[in-house]
PyMOL commands that place a pseudoatom at each C-alpha (Angstrom):
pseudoatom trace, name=CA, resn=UNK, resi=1, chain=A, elem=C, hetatm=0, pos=[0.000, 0.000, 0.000]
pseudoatom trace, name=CA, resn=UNK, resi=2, chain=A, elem=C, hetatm=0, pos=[1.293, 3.447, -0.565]
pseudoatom trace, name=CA, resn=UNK, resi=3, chain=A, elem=C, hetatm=0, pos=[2.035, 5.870, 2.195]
pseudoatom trace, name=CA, resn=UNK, resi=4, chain=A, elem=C, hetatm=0, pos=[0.116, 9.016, 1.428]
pseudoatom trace, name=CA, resn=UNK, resi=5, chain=A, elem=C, hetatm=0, pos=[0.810, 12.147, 3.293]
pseudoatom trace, name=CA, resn=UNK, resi=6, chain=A, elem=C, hetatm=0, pos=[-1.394, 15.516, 2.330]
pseudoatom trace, name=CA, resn=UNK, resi=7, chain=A, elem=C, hetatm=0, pos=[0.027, 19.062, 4.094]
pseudoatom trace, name=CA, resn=UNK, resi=8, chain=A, elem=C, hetatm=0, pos=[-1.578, 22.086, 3.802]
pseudoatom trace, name=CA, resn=UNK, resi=9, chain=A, elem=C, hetatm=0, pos=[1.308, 24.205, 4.250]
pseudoatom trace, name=CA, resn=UNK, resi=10, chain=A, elem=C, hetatm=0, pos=[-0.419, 27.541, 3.116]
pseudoatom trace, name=CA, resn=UNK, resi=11, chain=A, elem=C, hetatm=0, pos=[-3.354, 27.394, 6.018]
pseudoatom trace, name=CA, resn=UNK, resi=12, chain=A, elem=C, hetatm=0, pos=[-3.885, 30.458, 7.763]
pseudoatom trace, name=CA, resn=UNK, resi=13, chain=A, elem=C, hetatm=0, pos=[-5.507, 31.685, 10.976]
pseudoatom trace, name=CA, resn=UNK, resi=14, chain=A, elem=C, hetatm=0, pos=[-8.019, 34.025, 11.622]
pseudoatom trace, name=CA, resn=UNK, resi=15, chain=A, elem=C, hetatm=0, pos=[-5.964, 36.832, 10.919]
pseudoatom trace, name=CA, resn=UNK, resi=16, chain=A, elem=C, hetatm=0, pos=[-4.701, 35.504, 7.406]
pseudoatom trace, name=CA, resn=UNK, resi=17, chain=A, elem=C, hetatm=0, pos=[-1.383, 34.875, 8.299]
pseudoatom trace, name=CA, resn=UNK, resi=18, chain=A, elem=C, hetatm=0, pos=[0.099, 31.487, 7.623]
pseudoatom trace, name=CA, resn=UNK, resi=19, chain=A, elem=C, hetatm=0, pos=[0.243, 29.155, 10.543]
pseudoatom trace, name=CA, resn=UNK, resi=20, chain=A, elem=C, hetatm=0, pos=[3.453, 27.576, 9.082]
pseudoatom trace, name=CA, resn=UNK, resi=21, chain=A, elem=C, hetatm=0, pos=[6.741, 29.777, 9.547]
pseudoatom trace, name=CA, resn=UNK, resi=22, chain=A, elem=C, hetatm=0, pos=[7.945, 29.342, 5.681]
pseudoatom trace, name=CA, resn=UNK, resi=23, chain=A, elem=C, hetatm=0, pos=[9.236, 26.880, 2.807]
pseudoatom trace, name=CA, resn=UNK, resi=24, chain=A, elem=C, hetatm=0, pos=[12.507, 26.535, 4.493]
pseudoatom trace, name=CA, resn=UNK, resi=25, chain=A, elem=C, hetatm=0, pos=[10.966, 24.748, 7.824]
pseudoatom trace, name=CA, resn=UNK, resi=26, chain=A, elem=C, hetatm=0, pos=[9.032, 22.134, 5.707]
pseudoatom trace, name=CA, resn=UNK, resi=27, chain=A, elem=C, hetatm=0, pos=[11.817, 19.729, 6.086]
pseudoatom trace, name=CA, resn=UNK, resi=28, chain=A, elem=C, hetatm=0, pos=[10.520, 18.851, 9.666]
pseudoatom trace, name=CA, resn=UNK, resi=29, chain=A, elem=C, hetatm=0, pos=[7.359, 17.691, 8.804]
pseudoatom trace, name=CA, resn=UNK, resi=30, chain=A, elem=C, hetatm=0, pos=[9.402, 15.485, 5.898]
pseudoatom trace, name=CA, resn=UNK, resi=31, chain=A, elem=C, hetatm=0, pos=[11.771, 14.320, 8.718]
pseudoatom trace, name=CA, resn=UNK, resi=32, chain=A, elem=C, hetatm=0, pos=[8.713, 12.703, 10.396]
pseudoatom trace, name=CA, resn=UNK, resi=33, chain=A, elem=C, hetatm=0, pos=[7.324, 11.528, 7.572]
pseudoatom trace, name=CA, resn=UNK, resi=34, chain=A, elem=C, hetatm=0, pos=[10.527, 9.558, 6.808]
pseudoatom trace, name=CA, resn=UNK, resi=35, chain=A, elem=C, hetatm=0, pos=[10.325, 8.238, 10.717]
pseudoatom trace, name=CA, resn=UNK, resi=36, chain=A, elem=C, hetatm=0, pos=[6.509, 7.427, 9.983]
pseudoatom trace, name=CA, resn=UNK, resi=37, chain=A, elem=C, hetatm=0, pos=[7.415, 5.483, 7.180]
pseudoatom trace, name=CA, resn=UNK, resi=38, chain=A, elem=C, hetatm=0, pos=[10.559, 3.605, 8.660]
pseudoatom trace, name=CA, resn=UNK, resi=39, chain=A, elem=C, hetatm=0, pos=[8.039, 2.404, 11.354]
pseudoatom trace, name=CA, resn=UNK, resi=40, chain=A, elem=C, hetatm=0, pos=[9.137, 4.635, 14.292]
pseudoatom trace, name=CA, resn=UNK, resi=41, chain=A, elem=C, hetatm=0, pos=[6.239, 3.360, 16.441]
pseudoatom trace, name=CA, resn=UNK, resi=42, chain=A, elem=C, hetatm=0, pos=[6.111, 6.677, 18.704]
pseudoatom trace, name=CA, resn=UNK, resi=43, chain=A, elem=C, hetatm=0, pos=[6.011, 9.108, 16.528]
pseudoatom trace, name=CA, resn=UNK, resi=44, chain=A, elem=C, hetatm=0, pos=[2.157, 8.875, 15.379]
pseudoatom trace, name=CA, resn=UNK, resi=45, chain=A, elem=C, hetatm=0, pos=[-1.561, 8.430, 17.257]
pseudoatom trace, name=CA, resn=UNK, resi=46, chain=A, elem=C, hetatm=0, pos=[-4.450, 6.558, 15.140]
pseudoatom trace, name=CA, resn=UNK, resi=47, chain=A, elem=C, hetatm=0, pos=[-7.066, 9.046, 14.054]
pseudoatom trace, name=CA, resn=UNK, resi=48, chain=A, elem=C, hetatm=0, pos=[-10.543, 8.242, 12.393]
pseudoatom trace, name=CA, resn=UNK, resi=49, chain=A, elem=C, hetatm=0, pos=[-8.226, 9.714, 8.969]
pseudoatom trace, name=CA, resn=UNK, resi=50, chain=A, elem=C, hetatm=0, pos=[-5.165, 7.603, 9.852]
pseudoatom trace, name=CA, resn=UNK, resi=51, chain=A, elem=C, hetatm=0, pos=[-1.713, 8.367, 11.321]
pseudoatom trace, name=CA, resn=UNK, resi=52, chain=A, elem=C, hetatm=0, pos=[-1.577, 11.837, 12.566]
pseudoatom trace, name=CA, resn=UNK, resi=53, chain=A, elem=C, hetatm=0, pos=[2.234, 12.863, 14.084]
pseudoatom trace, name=CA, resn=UNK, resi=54, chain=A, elem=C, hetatm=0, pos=[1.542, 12.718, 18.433]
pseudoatom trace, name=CA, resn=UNK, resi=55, chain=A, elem=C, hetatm=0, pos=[2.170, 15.965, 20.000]
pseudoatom trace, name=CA, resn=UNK, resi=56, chain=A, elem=C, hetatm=0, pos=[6.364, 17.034, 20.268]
pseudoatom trace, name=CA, resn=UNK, resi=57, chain=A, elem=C, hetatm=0, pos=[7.052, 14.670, 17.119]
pseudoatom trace, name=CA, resn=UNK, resi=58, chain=A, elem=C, hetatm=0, pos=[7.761, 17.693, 14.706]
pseudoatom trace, name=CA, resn=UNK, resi=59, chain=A, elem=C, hetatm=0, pos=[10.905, 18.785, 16.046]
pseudoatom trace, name=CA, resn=UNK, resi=60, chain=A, elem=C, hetatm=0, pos=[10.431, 23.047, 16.757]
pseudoatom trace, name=CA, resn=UNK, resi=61, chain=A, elem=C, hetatm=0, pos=[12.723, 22.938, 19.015]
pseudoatom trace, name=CA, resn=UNK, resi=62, chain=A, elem=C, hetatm=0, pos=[15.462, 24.691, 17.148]
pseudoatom trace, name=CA, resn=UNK, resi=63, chain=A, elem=C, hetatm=0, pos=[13.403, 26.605, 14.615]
pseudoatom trace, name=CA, resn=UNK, resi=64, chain=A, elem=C, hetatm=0, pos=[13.892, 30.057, 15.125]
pseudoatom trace, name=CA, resn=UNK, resi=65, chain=A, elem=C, hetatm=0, pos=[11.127, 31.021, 13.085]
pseudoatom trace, name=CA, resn=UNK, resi=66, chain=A, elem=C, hetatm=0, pos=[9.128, 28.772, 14.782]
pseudoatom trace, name=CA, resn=UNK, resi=67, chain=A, elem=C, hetatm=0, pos=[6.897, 30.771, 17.447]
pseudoatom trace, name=CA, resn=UNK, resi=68, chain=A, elem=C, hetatm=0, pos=[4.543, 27.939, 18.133]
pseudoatom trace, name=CA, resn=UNK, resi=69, chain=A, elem=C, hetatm=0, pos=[2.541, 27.341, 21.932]
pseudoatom trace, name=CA, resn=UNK, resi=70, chain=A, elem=C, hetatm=0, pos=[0.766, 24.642, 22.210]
pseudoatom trace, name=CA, resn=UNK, resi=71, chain=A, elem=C, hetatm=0, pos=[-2.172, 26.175, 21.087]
pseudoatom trace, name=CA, resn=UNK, resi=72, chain=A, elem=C, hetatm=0, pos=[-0.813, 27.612, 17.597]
pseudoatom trace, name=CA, resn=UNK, resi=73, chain=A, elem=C, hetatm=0, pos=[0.719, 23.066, 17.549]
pseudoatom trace, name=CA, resn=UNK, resi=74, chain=A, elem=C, hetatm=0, pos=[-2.791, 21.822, 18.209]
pseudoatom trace, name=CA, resn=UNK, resi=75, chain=A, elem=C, hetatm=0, pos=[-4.659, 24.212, 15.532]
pseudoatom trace, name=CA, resn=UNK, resi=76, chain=A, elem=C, hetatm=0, pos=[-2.071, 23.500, 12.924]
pseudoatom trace, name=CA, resn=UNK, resi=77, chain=A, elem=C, hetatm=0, pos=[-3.257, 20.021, 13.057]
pseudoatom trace, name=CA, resn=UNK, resi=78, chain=A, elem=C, hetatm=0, pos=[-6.473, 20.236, 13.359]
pseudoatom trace, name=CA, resn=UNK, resi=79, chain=A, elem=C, hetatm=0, pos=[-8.229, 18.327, 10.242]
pseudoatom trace, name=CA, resn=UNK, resi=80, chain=A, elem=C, hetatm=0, pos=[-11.110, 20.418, 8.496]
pseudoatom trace, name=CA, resn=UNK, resi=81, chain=A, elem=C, hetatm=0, pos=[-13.464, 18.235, 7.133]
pseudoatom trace, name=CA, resn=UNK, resi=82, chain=A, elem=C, hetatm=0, pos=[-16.241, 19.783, 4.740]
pseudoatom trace, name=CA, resn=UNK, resi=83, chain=A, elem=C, hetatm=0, pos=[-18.829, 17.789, 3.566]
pseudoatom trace, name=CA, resn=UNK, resi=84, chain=A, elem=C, hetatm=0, pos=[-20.964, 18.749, 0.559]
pseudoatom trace, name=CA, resn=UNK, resi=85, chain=A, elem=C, hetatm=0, pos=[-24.411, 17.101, 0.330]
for i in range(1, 85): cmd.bond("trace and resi %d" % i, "trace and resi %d" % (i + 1))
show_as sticks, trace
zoom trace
């Protein structure tokens, strides 16, 4: 089976600015896909959509664009679902 991973990296909050800090910083959510797929077992929590990454897995620790509490984390992974009937 294929390992399919979507990112939105051009969300925004409610003030239209991206949540994301910028195209140089998307290497750590590649890092964890690459630990996802080598079968790191802690690195991801079962969702109803499959594997999301558990909270601390991104590594922001050294990002010093990277201005992210815990609440600015949880919101950037949030899934929007939209259903059209």
């Amino acid at each position: 089976m294929p390992r399919i991973y979507h990112v939105n990296w051009f969300r925004t909050n409610e003030q239209g600015k991206f949540l994301w800090p910028g195209f140089g910083e998307n290497i750590r959510v590649v890092d964890w896909m690459c630990k996802r797929i080598r079968g790191d077992k802690d690195v991801h929590e079962l969702t109803a959509i499959g594997y999301l990454p558990k909270k601390g897995k991104i590594e922001l620790n050294s990002c010093e664009r990277c201005w992210y509490s815990d609440e600015i984390t949880a919101e950037i992974l949030i899934i929007c679902v939209v259903c059209c009937l």
